[in-house]
N, C-alpha and C positions, 0 to 999 in steps of 0.2 A: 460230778459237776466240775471240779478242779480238771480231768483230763479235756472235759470236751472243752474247756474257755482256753485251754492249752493247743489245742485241736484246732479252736478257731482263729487264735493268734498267728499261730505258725502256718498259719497259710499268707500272710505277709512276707513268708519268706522269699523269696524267690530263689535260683540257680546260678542261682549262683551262676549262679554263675550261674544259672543260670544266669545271670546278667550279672557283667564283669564287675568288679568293683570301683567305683567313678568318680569330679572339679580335680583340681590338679595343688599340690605344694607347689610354686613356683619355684626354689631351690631345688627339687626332687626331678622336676620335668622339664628338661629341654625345650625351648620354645621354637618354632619355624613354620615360618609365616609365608611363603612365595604369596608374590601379589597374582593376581588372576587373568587372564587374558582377556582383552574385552571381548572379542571373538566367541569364546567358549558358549559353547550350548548348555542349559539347563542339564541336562542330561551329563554333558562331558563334567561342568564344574561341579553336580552332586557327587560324580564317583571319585573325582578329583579329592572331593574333601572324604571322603569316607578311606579312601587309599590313605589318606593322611593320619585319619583317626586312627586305623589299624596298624599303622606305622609308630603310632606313639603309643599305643597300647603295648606294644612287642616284637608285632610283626607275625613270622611263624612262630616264632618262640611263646607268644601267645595262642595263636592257633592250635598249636599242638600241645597244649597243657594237657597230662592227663584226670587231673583232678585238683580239688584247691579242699584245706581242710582249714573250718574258720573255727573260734571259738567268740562269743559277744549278748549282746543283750537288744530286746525289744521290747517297744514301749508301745501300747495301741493309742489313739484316740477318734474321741467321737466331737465331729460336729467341730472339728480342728481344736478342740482342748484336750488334754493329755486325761485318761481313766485312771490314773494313779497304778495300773499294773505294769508290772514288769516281769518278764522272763527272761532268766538266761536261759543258751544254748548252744549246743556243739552242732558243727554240719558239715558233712561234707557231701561236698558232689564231683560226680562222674561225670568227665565229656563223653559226646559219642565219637568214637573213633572206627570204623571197619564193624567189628562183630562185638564189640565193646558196646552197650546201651547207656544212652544218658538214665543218669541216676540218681538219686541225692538221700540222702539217711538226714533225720533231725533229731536230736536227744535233747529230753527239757531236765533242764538239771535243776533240781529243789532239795532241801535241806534233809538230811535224815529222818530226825525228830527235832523233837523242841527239848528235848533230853540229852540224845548224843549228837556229836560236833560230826562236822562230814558235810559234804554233798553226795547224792546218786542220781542215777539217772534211771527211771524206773517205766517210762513213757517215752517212744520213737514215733517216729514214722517214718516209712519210706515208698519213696519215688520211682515207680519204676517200668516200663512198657506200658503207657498210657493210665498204670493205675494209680491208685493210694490206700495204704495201709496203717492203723495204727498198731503198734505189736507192745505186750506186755509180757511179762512171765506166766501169764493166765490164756493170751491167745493173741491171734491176730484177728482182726476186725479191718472191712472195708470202709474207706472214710466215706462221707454224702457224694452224691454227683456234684453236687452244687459246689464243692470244695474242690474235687479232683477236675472238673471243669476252668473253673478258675487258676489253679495250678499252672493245667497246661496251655492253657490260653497265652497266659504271659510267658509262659517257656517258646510259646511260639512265636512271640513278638521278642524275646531277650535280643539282646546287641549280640549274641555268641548263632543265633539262628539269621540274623540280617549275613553274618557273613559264610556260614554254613549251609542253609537256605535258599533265603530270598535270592541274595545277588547271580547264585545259579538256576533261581527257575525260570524260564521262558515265559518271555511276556514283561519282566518283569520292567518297570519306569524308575527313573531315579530321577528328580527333582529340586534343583537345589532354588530355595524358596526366598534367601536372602539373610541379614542379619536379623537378629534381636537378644534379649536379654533373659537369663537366667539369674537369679538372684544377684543382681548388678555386675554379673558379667558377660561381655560381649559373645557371642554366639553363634554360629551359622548351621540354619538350619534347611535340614536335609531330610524331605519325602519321598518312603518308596511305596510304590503301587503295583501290587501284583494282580495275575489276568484275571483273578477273579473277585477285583473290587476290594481288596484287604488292602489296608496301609499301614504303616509305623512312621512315627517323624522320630527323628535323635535333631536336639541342641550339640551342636560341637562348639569347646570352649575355640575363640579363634587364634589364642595365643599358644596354648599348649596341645590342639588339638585332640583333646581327651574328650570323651561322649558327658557334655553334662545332665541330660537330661532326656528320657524314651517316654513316649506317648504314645497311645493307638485308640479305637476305640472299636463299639460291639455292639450288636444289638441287644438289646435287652428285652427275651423271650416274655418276659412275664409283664412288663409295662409297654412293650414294643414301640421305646423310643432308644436314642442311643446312649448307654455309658462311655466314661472318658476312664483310662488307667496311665498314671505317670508315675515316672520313678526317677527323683533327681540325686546325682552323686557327688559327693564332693569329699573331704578331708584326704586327699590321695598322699600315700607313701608308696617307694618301690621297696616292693617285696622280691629279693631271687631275679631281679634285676626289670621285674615286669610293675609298670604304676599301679596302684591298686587302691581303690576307694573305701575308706574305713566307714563311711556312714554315708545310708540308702534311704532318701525318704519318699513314702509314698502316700498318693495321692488318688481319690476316689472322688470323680465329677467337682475337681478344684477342691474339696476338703482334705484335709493332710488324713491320712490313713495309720499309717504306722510310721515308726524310723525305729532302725536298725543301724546301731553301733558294732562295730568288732573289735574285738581287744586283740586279736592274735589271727594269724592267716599265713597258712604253710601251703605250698604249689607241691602237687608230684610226693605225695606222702604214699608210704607203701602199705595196702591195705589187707588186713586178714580174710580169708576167703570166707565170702556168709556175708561182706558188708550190706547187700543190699537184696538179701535171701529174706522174706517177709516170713519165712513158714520159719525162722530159725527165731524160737523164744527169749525173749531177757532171763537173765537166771534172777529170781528173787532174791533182792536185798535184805542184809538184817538189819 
């Protein structure tokens, strides 16, 4: 019972980076603001601001992370009031770069016992060529569809896939739709449309330029109307010189879903071979 409400939490997670980490410290982040040309087409001043976004995010230096390892905790709720659960957990994830696969490992970290002092980590999952796995020292198990669908869904919509992606497939429309506001701060936001009827919108903060907020939406096979998924960012520090958003909250058809705090976030860590090997077992804790 305990793994699977573990199981079901940490599908909250996203990638990290998949989706970068997002609002801005104004001490921490540079602000630059060019005014816009009245001229510009929807089209020119959507790429305009998103060239912006990725410019204050890092630039290449962002683009070419090869992994981020976070440590933090998550809280679910229902019905936009907090379950009283929480989990911590370690994650890291993998970009895709060349023959490198996006990837991501989740370790849920719980107490020993109620005897001896400690944490372990005794329960994973990992992410990886369209699948999902839960792995213990007992076996590996494939997660629901319904879970691994969801995963990649919003792996698909992440701010790390708008610019790895969308922006290079054909067809693709960029949109810039005007101001408005993210929890009282000013915004510009930016729709893209690909050929085949998919969209994501990002809030860019207007000041810092940083993505406050990703939205998309999806049909929904089983009620065949549409669900909405948002994920707004804010408490940003620069980490290794890239801004990075320590708390991620998400959202399910306007109700708050989960939020995710991180206490710790390292870029470019060096990983042992097996990180994201599903057939490779936990060794049983004592």
């Amino acid at each position: 019972m305990f793994a699977t409400r573990q199981v079901v939490l940490a599908t909250a997670l996203s990638l990290l980076a998949a989706t970068p980490f997002l609002s801005a410290q104004a001490r921490d982040i540079p602000s630059a603001g060019p005014t816009h040309p009245p001229d510009q087409s929807q089209d020119q001043r959507g790429r305009k601001l998103l060239d912006q976004m990725l410019e204050a995010l890092g630039g290449d230096a962002w683009l070419n992370r090869r992994n981020v390892q976070v440590r933090g905790h998550l809280g679910r709720f229902f019905q936009g009031a907090p379950n009283g659960i929480v989990i911590d957990f370690t994650l890291i994830h993998q970009f895709a770069n060349g023959d490198r696969p996006e990837a991501e490992r989740i370790g849920f970290i719980t107490d020993k016992s109620m005897i001896l002092p400690g944490k372990k980590i005794d329960i994973v999952q990992i992410w990886i060529n369209n699948t999902g796995h839960e792995v213990t020292y007992k076996g590996n198990t494939t997660l629901p569809k319904e879970q691994i669908d969801d995963y990649y869904r919003r792996q698909d919509h992440s701010i790390e896939s708008i610019f790895r992606v969308w922006l290079k497939s054909p067809g693709i429309m960029v949109v810039a739709e005007g101001s408005t506001m993210v929890e009282r701060r000013l915004a510009e936001r930016v729709t893209l449309l690909s050929a085949n009827n998919d969209a994501v919108t990002l809030d860019i903060d207007s000041q810092t330029h940083l993505p406050l907020r990703r939205t998309f939406e999806w049909r929904n096979a089983t009620f065949k109307d549409r669900d909405e998924d948002a994920e707004e960012y804010e408490d940003y520090h620069t980490i290794q010189g890239l801004p990075t958003a320590f708390t991620i909250t998400r959202y399910h058809n306007g109700d708050m879903n989960s939020q995710t705090f991180y206490t710790k976030i390292e870029y470019d860590v060096d990983l042992p071979p097996g990180t994201f090997n599903p057939d490779i077992l936990l060794k049983k804790k004592q």
